[in-house]
MARMIMI-351067 format. One record per residue: residue number from 1; chain; x, y, z of N, C-alpha, C in turn. Coordinates in nm, 4 decimals. Example, Ala and Ser with C-alpha at 12.3 -4.5 7.8 and 13.67 -1.06 7.14 Angstrom:
residues 2
<seq=1; mol=A; npx=1.3190; npy=-0.5690; npz=0.7800; capx=1.2300; capy=-0.4500; capz=0.7800; cpx=1.3200; cpy=-0.3300; cpz=0.7800>
<seq=2; mol=A; npx=1.2850; npy=-0.2250; npz=0.7080; capx=1.3670; capy=-0.1060; capz=0.7140; cpx=1.2900; cpy=0.0030; cpz=0.7870>
//
This chain:
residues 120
<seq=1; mol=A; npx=0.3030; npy=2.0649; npz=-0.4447; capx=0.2793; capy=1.9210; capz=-0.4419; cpx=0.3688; cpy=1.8564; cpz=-0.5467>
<seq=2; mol=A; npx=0.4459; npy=1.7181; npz=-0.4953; capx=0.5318; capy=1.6935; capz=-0.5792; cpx=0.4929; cpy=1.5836; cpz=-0.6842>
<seq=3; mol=A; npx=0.5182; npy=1.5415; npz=-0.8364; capx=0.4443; capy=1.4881; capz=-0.8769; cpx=0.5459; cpy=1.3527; cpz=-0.8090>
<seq=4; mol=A; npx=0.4416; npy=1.2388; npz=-0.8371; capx=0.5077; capy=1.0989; capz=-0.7839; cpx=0.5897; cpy=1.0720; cpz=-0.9439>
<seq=5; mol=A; npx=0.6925; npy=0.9847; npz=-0.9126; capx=0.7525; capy=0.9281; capz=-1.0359; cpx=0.6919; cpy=0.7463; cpz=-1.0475>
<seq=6; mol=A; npx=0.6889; npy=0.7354; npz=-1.1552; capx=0.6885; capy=0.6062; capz=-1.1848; cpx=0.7831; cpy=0.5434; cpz=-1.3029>
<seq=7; mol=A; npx=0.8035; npy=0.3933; npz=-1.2301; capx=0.9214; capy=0.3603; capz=-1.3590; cpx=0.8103; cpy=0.2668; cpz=-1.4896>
<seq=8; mol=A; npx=0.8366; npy=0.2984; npz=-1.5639; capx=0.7541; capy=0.2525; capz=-1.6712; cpx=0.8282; cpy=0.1032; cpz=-1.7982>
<seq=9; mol=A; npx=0.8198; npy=0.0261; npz=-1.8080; capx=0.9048; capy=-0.0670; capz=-1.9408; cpx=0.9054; cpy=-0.0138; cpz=-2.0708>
<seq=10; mol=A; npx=0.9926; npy=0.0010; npz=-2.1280; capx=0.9183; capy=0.0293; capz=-2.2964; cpx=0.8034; cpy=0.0014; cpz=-2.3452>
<seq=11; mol=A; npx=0.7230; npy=-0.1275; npz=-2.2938; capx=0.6121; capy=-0.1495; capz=-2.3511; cpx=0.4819; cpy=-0.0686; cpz=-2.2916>
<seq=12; mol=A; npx=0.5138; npy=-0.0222; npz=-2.2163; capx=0.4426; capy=0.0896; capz=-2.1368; cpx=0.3720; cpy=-0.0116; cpz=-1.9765>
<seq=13; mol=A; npx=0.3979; npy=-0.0789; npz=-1.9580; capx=0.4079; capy=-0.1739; capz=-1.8018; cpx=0.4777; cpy=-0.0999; cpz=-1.6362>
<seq=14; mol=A; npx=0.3633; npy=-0.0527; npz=-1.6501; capx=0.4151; capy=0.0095; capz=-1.5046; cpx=0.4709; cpy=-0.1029; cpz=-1.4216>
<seq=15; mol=A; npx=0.5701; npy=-0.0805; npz=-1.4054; capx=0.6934; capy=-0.1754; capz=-1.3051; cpx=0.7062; cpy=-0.1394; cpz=-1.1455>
<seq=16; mol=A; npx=0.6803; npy=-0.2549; npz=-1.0384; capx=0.6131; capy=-0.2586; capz=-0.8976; cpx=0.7304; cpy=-0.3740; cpz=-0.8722>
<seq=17; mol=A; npx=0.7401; npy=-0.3319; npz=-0.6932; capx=0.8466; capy=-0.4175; capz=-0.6354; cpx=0.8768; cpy=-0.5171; cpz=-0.6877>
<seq=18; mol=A; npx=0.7757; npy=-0.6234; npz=-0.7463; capx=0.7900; capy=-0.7652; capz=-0.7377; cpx=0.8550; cpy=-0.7809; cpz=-0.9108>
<seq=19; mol=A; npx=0.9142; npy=-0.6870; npz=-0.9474; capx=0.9212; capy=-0.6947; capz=-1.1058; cpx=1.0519; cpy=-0.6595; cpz=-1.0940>
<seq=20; mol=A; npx=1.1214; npy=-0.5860; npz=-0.9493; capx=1.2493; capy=-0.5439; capz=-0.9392; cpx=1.3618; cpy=-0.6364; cpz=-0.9148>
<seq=21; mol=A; npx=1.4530; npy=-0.6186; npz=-0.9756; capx=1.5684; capy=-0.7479; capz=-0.9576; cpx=1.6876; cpy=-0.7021; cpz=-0.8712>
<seq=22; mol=A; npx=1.7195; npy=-0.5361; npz=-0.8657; capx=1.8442; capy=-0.4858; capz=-0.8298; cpx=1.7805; cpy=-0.3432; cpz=-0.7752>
<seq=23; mol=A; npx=1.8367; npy=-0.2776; npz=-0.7115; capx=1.8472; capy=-0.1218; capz=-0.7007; cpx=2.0045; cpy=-0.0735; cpz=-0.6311>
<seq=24; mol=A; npx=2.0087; npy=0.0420; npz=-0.6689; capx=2.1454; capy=0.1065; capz=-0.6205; cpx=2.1831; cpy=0.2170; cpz=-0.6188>
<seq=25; mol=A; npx=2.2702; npy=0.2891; npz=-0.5670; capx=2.2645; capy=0.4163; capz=-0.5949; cpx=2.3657; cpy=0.4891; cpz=-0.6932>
<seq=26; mol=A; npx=2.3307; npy=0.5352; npz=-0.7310; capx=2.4821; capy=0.6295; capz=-0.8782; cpx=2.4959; cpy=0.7556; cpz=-0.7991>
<seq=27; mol=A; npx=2.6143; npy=0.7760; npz=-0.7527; capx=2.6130; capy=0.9237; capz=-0.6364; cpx=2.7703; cpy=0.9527; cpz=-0.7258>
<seq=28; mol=A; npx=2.6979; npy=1.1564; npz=-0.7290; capx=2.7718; capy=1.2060; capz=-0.8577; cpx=2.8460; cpy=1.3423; cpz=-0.7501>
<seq=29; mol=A; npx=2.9797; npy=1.3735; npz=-0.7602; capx=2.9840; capy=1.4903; capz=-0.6533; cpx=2.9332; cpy=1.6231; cpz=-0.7329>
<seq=30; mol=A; npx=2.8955; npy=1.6564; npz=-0.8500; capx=2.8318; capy=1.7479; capz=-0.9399; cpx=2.7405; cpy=1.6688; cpz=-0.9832>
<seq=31; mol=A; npx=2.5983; npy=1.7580; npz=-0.9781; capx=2.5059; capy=1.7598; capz=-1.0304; cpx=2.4231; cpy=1.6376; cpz=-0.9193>
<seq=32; mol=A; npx=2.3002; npy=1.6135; npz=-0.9898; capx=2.2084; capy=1.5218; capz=-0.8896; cpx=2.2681; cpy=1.3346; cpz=-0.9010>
<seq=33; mol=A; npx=2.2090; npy=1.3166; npz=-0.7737; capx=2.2812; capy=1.1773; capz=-0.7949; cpx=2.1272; cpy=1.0916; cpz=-0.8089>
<seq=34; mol=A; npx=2.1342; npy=0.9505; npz=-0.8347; capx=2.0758; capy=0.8994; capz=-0.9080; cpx=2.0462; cpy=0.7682; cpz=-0.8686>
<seq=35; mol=A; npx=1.9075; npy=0.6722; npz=-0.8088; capx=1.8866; capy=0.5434; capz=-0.7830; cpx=1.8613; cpy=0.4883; cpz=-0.9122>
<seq=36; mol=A; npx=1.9518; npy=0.3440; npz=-0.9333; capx=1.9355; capy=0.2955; capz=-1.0443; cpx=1.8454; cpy=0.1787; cpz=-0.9731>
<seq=37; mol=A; npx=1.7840; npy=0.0950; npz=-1.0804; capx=1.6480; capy=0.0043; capz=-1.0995; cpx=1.6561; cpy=-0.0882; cpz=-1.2337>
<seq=38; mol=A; npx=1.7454; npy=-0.2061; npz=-1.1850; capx=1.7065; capy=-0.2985; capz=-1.2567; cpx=1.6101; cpy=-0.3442; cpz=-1.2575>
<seq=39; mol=A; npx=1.4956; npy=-0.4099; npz=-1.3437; capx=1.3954; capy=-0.4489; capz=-1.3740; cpx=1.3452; cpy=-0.5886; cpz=-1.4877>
<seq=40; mol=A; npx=1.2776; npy=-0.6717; npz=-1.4463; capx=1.2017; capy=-0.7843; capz=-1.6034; cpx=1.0751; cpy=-0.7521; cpz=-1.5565>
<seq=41; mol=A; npx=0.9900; npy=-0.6722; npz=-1.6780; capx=0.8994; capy=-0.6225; capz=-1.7145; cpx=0.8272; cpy=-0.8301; cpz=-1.6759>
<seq=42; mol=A; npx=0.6847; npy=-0.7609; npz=-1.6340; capx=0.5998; capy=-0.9020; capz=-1.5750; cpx=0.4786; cpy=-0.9176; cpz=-1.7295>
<seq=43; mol=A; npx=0.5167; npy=-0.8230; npz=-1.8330; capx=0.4053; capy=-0.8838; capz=-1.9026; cpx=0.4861; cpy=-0.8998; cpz=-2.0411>
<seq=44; mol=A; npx=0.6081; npy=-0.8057; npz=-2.0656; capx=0.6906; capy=-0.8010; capz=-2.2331; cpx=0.8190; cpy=-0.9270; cpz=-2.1598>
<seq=45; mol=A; npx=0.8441; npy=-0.9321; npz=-2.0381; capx=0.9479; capy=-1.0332; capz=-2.0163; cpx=1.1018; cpy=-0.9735; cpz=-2.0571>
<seq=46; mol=A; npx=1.0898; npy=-0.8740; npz=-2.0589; capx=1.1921; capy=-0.7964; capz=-2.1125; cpx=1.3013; cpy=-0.7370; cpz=-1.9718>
<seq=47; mol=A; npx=1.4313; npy=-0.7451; npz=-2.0251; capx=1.5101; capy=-0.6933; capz=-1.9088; cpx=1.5427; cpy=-0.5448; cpz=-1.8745>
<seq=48; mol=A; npx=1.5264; npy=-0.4607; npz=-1.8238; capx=1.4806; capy=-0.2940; capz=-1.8384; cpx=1.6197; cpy=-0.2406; cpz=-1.7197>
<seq=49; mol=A; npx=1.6260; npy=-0.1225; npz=-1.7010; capx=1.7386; capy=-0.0325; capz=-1.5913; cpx=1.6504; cpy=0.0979; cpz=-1.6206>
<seq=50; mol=A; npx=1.6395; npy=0.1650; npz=-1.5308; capx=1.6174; capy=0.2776; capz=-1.5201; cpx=1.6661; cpy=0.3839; cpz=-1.4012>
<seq=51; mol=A; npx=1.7218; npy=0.4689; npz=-1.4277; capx=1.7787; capy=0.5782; capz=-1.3501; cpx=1.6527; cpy=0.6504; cpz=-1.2904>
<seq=52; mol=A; npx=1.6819; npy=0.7164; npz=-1.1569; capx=1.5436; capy=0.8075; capz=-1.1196; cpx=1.6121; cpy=0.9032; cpz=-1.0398>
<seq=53; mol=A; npx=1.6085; npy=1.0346; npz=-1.0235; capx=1.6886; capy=1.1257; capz=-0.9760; cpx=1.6342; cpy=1.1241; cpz=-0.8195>
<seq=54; mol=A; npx=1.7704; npy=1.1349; npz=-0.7077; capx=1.7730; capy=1.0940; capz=-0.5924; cpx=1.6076; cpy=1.1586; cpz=-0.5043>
<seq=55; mol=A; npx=1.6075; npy=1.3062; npz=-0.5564; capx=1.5395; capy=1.4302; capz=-0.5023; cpx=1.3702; cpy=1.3559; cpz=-0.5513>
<seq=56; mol=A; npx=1.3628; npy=1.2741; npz=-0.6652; capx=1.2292; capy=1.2354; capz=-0.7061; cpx=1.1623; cpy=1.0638; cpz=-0.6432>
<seq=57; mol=A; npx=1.3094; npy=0.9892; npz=-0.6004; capx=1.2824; capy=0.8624; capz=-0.5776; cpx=1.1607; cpy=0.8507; cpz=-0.4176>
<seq=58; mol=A; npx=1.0860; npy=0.7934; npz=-0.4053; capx=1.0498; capy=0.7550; capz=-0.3060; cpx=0.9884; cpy=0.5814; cpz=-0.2797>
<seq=59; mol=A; npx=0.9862; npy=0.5823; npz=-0.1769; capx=0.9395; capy=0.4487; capz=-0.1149; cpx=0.8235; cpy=0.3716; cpz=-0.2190>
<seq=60; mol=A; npx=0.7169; npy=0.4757; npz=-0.2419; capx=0.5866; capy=0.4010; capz=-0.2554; cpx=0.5625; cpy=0.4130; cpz=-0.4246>
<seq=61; mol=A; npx=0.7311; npy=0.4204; npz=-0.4641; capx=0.6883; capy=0.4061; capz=-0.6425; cpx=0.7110; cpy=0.2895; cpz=-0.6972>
<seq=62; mol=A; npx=0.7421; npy=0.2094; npz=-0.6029; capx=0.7127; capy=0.0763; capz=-0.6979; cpx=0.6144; cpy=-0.0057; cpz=-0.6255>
<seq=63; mol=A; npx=0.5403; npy=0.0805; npz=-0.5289; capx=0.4101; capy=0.0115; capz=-0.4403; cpx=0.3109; cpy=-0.0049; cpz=-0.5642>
<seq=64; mol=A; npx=0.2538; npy=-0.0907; npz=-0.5799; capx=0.1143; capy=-0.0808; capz=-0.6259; cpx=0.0275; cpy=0.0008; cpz=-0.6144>
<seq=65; mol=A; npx=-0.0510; npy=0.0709; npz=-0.6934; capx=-0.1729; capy=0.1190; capz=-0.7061; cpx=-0.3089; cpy=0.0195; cpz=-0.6266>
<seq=66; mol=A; npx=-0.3723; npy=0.0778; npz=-0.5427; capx=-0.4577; capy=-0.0587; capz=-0.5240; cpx=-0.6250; cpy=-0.0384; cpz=-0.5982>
<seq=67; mol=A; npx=-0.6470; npy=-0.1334; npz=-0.5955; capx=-0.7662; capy=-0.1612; capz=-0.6581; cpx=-0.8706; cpy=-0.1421; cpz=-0.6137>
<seq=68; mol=A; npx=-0.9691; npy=-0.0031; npz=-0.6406; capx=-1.1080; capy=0.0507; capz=-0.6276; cpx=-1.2282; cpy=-0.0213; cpz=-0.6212>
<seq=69; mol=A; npx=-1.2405; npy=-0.1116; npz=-0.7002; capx=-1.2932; capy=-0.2170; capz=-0.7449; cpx=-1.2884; cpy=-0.3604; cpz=-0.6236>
<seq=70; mol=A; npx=-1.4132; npy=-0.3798; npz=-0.6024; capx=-1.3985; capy=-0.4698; capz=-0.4923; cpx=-1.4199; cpy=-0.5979; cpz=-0.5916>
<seq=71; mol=A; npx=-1.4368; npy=-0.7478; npz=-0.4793; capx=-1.4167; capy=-0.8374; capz=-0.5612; cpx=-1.5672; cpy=-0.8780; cpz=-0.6517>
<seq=72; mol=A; npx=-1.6770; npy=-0.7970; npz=-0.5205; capx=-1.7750; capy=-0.8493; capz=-0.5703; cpx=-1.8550; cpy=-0.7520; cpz=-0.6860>
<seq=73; mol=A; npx=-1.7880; npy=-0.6482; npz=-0.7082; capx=-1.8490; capy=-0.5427; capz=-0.7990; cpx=-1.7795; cpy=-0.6053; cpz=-0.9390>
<seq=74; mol=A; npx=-1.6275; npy=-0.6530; npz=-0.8951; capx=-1.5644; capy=-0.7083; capz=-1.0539; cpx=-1.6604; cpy=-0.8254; cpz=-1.0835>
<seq=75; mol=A; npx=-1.6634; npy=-0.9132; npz=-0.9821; capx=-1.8150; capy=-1.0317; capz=-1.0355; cpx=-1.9083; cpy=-0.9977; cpz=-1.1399>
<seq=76; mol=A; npx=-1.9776; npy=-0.9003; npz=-1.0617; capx=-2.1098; capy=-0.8058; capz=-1.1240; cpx=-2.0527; cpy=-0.7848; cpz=-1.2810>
<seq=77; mol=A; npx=-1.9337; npy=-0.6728; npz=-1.2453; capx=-1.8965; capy=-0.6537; capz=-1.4094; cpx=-1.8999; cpy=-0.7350; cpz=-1.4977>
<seq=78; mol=A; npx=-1.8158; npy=-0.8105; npz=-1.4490; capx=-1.7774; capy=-0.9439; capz=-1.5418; cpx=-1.9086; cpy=-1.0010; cpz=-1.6033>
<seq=79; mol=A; npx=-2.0036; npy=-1.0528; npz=-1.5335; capx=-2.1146; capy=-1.0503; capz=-1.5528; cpx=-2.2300; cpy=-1.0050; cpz=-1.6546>
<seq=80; mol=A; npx=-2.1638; npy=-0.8726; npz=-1.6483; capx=-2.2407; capy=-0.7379; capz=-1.7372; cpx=-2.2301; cpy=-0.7539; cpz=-1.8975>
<seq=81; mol=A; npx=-2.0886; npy=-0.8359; npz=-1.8717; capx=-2.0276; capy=-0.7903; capz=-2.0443; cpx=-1.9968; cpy=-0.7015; cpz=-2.0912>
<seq=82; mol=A; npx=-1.8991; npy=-0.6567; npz=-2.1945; capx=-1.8843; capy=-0.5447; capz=-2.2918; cpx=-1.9890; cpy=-0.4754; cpz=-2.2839>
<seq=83; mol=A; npx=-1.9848; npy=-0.3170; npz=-2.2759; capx=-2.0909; capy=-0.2343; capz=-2.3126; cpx=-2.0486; cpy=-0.1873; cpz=-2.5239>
<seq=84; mol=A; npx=-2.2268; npy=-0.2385; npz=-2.5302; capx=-2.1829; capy=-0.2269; capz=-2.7189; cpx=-2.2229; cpy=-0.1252; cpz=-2.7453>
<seq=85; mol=A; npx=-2.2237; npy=-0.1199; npz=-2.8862; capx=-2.2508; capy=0.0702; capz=-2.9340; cpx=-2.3861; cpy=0.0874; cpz=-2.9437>
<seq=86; mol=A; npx=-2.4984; npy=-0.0016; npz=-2.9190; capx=-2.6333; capy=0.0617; capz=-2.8925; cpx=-2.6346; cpy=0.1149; cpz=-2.7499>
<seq=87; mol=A; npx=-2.5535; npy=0.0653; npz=-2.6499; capx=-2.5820; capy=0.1047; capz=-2.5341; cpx=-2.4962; cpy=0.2412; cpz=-2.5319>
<seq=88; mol=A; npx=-2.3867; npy=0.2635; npz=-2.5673; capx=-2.3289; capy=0.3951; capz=-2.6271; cpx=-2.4398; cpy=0.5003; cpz=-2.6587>
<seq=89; mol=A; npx=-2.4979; npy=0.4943; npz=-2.7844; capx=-2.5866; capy=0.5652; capz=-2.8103; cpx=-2.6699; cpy=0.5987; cpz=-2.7033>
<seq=90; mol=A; npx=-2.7479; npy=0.4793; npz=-2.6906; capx=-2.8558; capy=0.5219; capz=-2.5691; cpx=-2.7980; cpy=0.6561; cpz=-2.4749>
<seq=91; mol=A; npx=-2.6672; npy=0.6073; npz=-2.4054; capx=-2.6143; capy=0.6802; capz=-2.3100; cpx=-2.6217; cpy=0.8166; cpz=-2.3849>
<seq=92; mol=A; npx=-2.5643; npy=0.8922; npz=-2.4792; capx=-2.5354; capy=0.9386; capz=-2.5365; cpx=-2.6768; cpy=1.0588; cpz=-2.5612>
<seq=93; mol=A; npx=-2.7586; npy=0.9855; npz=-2.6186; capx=-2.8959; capy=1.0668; capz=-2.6547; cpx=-2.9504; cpy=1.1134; cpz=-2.4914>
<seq=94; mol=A; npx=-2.9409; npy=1.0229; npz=-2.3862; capx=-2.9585; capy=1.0774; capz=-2.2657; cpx=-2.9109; cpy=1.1675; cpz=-2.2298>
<seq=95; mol=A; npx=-2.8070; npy=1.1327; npz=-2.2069; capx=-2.7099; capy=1.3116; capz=-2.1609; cpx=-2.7643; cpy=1.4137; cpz=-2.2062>
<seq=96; mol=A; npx=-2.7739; npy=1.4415; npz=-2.3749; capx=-2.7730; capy=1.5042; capz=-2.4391; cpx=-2.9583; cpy=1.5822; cpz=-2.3874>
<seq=97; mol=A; npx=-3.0375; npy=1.5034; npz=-2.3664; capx=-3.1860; capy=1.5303; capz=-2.3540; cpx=-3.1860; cpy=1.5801; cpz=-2.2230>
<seq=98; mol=A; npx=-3.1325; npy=1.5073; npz=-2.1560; capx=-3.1370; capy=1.5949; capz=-1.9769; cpx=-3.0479; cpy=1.6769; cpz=-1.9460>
<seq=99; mol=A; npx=-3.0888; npy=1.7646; npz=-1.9073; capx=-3.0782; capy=1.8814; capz=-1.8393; cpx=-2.9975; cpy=1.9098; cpz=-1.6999>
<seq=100; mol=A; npx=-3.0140; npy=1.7788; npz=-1.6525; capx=-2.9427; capy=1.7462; capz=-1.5109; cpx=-2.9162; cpy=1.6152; cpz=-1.4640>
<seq=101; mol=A; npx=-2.8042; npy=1.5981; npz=-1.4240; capx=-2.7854; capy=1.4551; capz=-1.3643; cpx=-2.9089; cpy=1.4141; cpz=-1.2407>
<seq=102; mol=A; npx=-2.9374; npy=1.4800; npz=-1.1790; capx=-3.0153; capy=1.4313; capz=-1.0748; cpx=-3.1230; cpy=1.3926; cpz=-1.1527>
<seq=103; mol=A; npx=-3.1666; npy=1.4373; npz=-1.2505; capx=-3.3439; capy=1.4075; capz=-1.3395; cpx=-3.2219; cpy=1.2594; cpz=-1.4280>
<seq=104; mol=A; npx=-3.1126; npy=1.2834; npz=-1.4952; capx=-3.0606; capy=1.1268; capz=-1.5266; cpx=-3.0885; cpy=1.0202; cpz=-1.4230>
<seq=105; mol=A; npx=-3.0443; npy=1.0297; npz=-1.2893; capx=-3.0287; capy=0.8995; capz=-1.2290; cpx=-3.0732; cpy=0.9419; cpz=-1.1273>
<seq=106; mol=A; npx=-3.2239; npy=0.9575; npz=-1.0826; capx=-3.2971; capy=1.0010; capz=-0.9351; cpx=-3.2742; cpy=0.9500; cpz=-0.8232>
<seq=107; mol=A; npx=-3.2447; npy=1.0031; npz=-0.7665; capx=-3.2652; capy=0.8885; capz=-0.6059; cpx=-3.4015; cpy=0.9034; cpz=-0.5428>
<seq=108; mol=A; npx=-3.4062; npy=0.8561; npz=-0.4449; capx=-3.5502; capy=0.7999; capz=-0.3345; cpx=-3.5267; cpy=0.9588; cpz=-0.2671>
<seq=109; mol=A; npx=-3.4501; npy=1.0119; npz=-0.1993; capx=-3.4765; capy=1.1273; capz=-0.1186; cpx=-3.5148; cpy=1.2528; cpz=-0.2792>
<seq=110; mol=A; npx=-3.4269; npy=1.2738; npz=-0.4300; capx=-3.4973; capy=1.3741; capz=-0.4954; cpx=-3.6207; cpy=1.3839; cpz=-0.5559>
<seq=111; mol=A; npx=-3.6868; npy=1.2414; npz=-0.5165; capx=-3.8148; capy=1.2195; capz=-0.6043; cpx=-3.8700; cpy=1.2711; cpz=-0.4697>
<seq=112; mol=A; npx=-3.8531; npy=1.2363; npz=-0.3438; capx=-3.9339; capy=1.2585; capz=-0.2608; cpx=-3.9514; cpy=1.4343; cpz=-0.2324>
<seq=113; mol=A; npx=-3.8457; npy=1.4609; npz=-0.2380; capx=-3.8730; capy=1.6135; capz=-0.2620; cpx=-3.8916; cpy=1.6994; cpz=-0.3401>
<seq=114; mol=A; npx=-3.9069; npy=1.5795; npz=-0.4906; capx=-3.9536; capy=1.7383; capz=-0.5820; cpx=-4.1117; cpy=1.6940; cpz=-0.5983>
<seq=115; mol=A; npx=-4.1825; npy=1.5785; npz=-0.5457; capx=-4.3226; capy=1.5497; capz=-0.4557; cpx=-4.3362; cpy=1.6766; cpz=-0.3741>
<seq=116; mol=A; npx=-4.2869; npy=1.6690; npz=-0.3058; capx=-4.3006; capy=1.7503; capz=-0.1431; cpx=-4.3101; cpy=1.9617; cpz=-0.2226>
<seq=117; mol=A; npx=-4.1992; npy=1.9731; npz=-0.3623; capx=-4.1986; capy=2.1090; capz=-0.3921; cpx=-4.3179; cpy=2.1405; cpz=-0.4639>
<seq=118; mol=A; npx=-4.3626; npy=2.0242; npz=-0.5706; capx=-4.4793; capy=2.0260; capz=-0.6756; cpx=-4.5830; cpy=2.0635; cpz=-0.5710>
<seq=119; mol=A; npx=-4.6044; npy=2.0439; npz=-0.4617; capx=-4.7419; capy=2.0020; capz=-0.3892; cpx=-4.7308; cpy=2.1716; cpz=-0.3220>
<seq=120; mol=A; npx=-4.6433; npy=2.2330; npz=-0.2973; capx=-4.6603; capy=2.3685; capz=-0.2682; cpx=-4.7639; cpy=2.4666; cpz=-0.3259>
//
């Protein structure tokens, strides 16, 4: 499995189509040849180039990552606020006391069946 490449800014800004100004190719008759990538970083504003070797370039590296997060769960978050360091703790002493995730966060079908095992 091949790893994907990504072009990155100095400021560490992962750089996506809409940030690209140029591309081209550097073709070498020795050794690997090379797509170059002009770039202005969308958050340092900075003007960037980066080389990417022909054998590593593909289509979907300056695609976006898409977002896991729907619109109405970011609502919710947003919502939620910062988690602070009492809620840290809390989390923290939990883990630590249980024994199992399923006894952490039960659902409706494991309560119903460890009812159904107790009663054996």
């Amino acid at each position: 499995m091949a790893i994907k490449s990504i072009i990155k800014c100095n400021c560490g800004q992962r750089i996506v189509a809409k940030d690209v100004m140029q591309t081209g190719y550097y073709l070498r008759l020795f050794g690997p040849s090379f797509v170059y990538v002009k770039f202005r970083c969308s958050r340092c504003k900075k003007l960037g180039e980066q080389f990417v070797k022909q054998e590593d370039w593909e289509d979907g590296i300056l695609r976006d990552t898409p977002n896991e997060v729907s619109v109405e769960e970011k609502e919710r978050f947003d919502q939620m606020g910062p988690i602070d360091i009492n809620e840290v703790i809390d989390a923290h002493f939990r883990l630590d006391d249980s024994p199992s995730l399923g006894e952490l966060f039960p659902t409706p079908d494991s309560s119903a069946n460890q009812e159904t095992s107790e009663s054996k």
